[in-house]
C-alpha positions in Angstrom: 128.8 -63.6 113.3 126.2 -64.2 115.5 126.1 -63.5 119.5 125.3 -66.2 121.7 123.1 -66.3 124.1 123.9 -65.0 126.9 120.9 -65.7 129.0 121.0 -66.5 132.8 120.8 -70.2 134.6 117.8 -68.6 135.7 115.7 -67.6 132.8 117.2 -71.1 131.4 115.6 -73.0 133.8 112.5 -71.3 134.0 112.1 -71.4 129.9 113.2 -74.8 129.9 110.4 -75.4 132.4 107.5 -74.3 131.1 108.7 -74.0 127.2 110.5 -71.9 125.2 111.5 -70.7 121.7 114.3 -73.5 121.0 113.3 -76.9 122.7 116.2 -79.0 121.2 118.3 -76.3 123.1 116.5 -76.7 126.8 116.3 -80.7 126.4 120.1 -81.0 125.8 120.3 -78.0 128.8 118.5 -80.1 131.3 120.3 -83.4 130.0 123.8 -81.9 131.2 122.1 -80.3 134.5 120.4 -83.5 135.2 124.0 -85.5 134.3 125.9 -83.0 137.0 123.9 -83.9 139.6 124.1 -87.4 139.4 127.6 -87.2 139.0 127.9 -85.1 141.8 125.6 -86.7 143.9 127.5 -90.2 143.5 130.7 -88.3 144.0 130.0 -86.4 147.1 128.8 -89.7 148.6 131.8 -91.1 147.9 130.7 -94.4 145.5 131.8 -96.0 142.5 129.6 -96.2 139.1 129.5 -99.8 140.1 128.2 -98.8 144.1 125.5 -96.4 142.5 124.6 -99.1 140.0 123.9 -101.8 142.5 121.6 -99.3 144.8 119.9 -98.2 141.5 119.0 -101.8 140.6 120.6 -101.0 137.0 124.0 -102.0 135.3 127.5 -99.9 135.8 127.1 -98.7 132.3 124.0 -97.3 132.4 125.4 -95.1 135.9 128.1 -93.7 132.9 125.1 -93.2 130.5 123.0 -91.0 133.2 126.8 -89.3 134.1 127.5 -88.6 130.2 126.0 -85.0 129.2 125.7 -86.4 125.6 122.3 -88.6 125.9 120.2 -88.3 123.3 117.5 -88.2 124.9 116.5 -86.0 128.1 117.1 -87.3 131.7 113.7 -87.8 134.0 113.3 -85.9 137.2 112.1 -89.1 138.3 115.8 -91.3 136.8 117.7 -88.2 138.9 115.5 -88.4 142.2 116.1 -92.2 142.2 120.4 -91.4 141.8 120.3 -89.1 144.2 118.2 -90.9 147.0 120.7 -94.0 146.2 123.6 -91.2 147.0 121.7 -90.4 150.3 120.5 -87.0 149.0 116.9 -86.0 148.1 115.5 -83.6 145.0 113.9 -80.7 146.3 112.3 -77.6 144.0 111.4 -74.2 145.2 109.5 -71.5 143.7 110.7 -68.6 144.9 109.5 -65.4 144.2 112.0 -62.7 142.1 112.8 -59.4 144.6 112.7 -56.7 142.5 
């Protein structure tokens, strides 16, 4: 039987980022990622699908789409940044140097 990978977030990320050896892997990675935090986002700021929907300027279902970490294709940084400013939150992305 194979083992499975047992990499951290981290190295995830930062191999999803700027490529890696399985590509299908880190797209459908970031797609949940990306999901979570809209979800949470819309959550935390205590709206409906419908509430996020109407300050996104798109329809309730596509809110459930963006929430649903089986897309087919990857979510934007730019689609999340636009859920989560609606929620009252912003994106923000640090480099941050490894201590070793």
């Amino acid at each position: 039987m194979k083992e499975k990978n047992t990499k951290s977030s981290e190295a995830s990320i930062f191999e999803m980022a700027f490529g890696g050896k399985d590509d299908v892997y880190h797209d459908k990675y970031a797609t949940l990622v990306g999901s979570l935090i809209i979800k949470q986002a819309r959550t935390s700021a205590n709206l409906t699908q419908m509430q996020l929907a109407e300050r996104m300027g798109v329809s309730q279902p596509r809110v459930a789409e963006l929430e649903k970490a089986s897309l087919l294709r990857g979510l934007t940084l730019s689609t999340i940044s636009r859920a989560a400013e609606a929620c009252g939150f912003r994106i923000e992305i640090k480099l941050i140097p490894r201590v070793k």
